[in-house]
N, C-alpha and C positions, 0 to 999 in steps of 0.2 A: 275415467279420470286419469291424466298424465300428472306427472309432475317434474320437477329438473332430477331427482334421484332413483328415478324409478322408472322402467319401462314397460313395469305388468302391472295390468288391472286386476285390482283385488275382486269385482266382482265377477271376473272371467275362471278364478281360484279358487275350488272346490275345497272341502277341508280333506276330503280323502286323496288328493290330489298331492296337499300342501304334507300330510303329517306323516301320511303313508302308512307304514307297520303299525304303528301307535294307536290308531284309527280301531283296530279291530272292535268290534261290538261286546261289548261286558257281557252284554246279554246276550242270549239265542232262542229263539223257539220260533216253530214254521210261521203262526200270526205275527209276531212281532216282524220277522224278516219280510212277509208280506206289506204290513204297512208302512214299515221303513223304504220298500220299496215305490209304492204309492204316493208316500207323499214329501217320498226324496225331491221330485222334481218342485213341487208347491213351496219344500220350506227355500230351494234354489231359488225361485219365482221371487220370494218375499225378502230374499238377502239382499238382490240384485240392489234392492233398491233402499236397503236399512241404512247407509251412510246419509244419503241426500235427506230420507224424513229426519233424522237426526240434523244436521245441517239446518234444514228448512223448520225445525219442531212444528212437524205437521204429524200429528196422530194415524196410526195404520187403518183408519178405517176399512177399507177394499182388502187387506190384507186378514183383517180378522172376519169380515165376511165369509173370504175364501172360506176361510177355516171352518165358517159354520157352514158353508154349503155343500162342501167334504164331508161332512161327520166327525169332525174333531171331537166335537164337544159329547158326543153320544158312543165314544171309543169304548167308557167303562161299563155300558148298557148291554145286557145282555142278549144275547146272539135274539132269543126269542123272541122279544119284545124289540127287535129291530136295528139293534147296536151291534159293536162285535165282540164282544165279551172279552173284551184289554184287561190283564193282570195290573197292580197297579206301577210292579214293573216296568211290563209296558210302556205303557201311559210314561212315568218318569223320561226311560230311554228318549222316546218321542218330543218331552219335553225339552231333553240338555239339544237333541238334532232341532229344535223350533229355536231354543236363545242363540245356540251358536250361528242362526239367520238372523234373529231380530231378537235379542233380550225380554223385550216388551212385553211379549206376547203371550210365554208362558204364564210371566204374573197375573197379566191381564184375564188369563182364563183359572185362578188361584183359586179365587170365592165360584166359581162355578165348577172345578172339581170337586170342593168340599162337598156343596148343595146334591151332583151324583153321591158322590159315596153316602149321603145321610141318607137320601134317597132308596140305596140300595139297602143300606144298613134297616131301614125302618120298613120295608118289601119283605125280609128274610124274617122280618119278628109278625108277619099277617098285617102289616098295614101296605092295603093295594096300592101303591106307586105308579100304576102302569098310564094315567093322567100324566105326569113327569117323564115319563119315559118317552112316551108321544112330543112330548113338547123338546126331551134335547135332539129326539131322533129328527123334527122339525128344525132343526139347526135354531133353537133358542137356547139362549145361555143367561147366567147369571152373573152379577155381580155380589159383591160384599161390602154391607154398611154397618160396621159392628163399632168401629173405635168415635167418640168423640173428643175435641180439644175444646181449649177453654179452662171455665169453673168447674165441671162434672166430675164430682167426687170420684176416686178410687173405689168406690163398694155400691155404685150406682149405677143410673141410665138419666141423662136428660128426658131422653124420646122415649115418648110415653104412647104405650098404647090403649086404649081404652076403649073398655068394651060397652056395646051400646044395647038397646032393650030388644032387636030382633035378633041375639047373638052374635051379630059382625062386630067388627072391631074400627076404628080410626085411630090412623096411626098422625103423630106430630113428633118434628124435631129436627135435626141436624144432625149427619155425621160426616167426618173427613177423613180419608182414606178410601175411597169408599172404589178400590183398584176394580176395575175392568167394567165397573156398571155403567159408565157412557155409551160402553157398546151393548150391553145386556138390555133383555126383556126383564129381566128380573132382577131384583135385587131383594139380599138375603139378609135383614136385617133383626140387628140383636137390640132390645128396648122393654123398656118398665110397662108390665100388664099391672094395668088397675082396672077392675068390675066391681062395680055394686053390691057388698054385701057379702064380699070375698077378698082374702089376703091379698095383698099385693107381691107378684113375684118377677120374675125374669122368662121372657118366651122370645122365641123366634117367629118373627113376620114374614112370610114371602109375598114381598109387595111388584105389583106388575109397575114397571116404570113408563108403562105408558098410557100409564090413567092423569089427567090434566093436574093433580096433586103433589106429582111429583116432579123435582125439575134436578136436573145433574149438569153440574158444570164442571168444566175441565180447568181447574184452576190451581192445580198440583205445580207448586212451584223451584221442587227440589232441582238438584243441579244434574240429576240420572236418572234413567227410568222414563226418561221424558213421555214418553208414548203410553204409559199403565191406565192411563184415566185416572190417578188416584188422588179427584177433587172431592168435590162437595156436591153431597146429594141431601135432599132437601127433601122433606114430608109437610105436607098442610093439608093434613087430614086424610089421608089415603083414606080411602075404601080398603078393609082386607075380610076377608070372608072367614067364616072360623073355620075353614077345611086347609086354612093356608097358617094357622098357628097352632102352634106347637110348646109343649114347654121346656126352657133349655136345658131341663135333664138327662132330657130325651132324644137329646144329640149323640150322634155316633162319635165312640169314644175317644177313638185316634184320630179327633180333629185337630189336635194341635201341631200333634207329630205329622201331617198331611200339610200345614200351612209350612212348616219348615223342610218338608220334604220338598217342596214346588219351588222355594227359595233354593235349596241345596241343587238343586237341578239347573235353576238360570245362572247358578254362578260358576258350576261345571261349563254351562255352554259359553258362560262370555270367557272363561278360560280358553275355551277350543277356538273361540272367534279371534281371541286376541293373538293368540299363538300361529295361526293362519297368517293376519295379517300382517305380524312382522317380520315372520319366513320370507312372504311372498315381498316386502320393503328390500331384507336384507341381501335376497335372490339378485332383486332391480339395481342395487346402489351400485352406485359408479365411482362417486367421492370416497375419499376417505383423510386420514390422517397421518400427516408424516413419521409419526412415533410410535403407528400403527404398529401389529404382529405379523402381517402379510399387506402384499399389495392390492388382494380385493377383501372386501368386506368380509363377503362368502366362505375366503378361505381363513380366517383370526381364528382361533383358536379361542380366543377369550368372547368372540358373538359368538361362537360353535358350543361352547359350553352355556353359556348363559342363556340360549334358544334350547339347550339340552336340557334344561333348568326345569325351565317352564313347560317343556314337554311330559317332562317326571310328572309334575307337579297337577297338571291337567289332568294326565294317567289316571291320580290316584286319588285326585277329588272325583272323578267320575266312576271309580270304583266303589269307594265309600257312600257315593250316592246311591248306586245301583243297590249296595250291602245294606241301607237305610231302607229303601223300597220292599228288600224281601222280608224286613218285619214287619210292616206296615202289613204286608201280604198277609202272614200268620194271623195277627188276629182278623182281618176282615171274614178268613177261612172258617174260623170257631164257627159252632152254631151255638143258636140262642140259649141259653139257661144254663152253658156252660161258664157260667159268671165268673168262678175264682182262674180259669183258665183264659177267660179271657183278660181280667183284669192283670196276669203275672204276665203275658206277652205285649199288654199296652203297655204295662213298665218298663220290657224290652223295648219297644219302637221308643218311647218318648226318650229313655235314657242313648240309643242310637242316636237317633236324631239331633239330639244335644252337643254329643261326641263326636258327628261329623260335623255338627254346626264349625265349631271350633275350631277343627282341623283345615275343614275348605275354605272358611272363609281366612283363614292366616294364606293358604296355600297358592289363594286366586286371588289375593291382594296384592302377597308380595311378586306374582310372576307379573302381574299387568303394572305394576312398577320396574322391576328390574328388566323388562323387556324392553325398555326405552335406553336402558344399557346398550344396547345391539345399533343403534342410529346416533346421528348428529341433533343438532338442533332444528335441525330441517323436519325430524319425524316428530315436530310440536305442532307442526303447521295446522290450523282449524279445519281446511280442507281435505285434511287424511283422518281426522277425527279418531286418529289411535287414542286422544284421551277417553273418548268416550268408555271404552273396555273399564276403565279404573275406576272413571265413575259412576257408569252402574252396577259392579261392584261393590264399590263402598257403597251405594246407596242401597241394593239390597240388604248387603249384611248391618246396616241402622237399623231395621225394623226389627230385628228381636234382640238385643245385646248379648255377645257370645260370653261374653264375661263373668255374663250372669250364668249361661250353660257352663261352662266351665265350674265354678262352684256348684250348679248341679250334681254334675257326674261326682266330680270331690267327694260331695255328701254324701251320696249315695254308696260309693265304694266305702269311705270310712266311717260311716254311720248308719247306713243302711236309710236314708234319708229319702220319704219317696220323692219324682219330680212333680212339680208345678202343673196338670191334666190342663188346666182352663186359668191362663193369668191374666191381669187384667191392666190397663192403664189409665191413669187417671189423678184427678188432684188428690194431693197429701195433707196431712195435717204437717203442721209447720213448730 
């Protein structure tokens, strides 16, 4: 791509190339630098081309294959069982190097991180997993069908599942958001159990999306994020086997703090994406303005700082992420039965998580706005899609209101107030 201000190609501009010192890895351990090694060139591969599907709103299909035919999706699986035993560290690192190529992607594999870690989680307390294990090491992944819109009470599930006389289940209903299951084998859904003769309560269905019952359409119509899948997936009648439900008690505990840790992570990278590509704009420009601070761009003092802005500010959302990551780590660490120890470090992770929610998402807002400081009106142009940075940004940080974290953490400090494990969304009384 040329354009009249610029003479470098952004896809030819590596981020290590562009930020340089800044660049250094949070993290370090011999696996990790191995895989960053690995699949430095694959997230390269899949950057090359993240403007045009953005451009074009053509979904990554070929691009998330990649990923399962690498072992992406089987990174947190343990070495034994076929995987390579990714901290969940790791994993994150890996994530912010996947957004800062393509946004998308990370989220897109969001509900299939969770579905590993429950996986792992429910392996360590004697429920044999190693069925699931085969299947991510298979480069199969999951989606996530948890939220519904509409009328569906606040304290409910439309989609109901219901159990039938040889034990199986049929699953019906509708959810939307249902992020990365257009690409998935699976989708991980959250729905009202009714059986005959027995309470009705709340379980998890792993329904295979390629049984004729289920249909997913890619019908997400927000204005970022374009590529997540995160339409509408449909049930009419699934088949689910009862070895595939579970009750949602029995979820691994820091799933919440996990759904915002994978957000914290795509919005560190669209930080690092956006910061690339305006170095590499402000590198190219040739124009400028007569009331300017210098005669090239390059050398203004006032785009020198404000690219030094957003550099900061990139720094230390990927630091906080990374510092977010090593709670998450602690309790997955606990062993079983150690209940009050585990429960006092998921307060730490949820309470982190909260704390950077707020922090990063202010951090990676304001730089992918003020970096539009650094150009003319020329760096609006649809063709350099520098808006996209913003917004998929803002469109990440919609899905959990920081506002709300915010008052979390408050509480917490000054009341000792615990956070929110499992929140829900849905219609209100009025």
């Amino acid at each position: 791509m040329t354009t009249t201000d610029t003479t470098t190609d952004l896809a030819a501009a590596s981020l290590a190339d562009v930020v340089r010192g800044l660049d250094r890895p949070t993290l370090r351990s011999p696996l990790l630098d191995e895989l960053r090694t690995s699949y430095g060139p694959i997230f390269a591969e899949i950057g090359d081309g993240a403007l045009q599907r953005e451009l074009d709103d053509v979904l990554p299909d070929l691009e998330v294959r990649r990923l399962k035919e690498t072992g992406f999706g089987a990174l947190r699986v343990p070495v034994e069982y076929g995987g390579r035993g990714a901290s969940i560290p790791d994993l994150t690192q890996l994530w912010i190097d996947l957004a800062a190529a393509d946004s998308n992607l990370p989220q897109a594999l969001r509900g299939h991180a969770a579905l590993v870690e429950d996986r792992l989680w429910q392996h360590a307390r004697g429920r044999d997993q190693r069925v699931w294990f085969d299947r991510f090491v298979n480069g199969e992944i999951a989606g996530n069908a948890w939220s519904e819109v509409g009328a569906t009470s606040i304290d409910t599930q439309s989609t109901l599942l219901a159990g039938q006389p040889d034990g199986s289940y049929r699953l019906t209903g509708s959810k939307f958001y249902t992020t990365g299951t257009v690409y998935a084998e699976w989708a991980d859904v959250y729905a009202r159990r009714e059986v005959p003769g027995a309470e009705t309560d709340f379980a998890i269905a792993l329904v295979d999306t390629r049984e004729p019952e289920v249909t997913v359409t890619d019908d997400w119509d927000g204005f970022g994020q374009r590529g997540t899948g995160s339409g509408t997936t449909t049930f009419d009648g699934a088949l689910v086997p009862t070895v595939n439900v579970s009750p949602f008690g029995d979820r691994f505990v820091y799933q919440t703090a996990l759904y915002q840790l994978n957000l914290l992570a795509v919005l560190a990278g669209i930080g690092k994406a956006a910061l690339r590509d305006f170095v590499v704009q402000v590198q190219g420009r040739e124009r400028n303005y007569s009331h300017a601070n210098a005669a090239r761009v390059r050398d203004d003092p006032q785009v020198l700082a404000r690219l030094g802005e957003a550099a900061s500010a990139v720094y230390v959302a990927e630091a906080a992420t990374i510092r977010t990551a090593t709670a998450l780590q602690e309790v997955a660490d606990l062993p079983p039965g150690a209940e009050a120890e585990i429960a006092a470090a998921n307060e730490v992770a949820e309470l982190e998580s909260s704390a950077a929610q707020v922090a990063v998402t202010d951090l990676v807002l304001t730089a992918t706005t003020n970096l539009f400081d650094t150009l003319g009106a020329s760096g609006t142009s649809r063709e350099r899609g520098l808006d996209r940075h913003w917004r998929n940004a803002r469109t990440v940080a919609s899905h959990n209101p920081r506002i709300l974290k915010a008052r979390v953490v408050g509480g917490h400090l000054v009341n000792g107030t615990p956070p929110p494990y499992a929140w829900a969304i849905g219609r209100t009384a009025r």
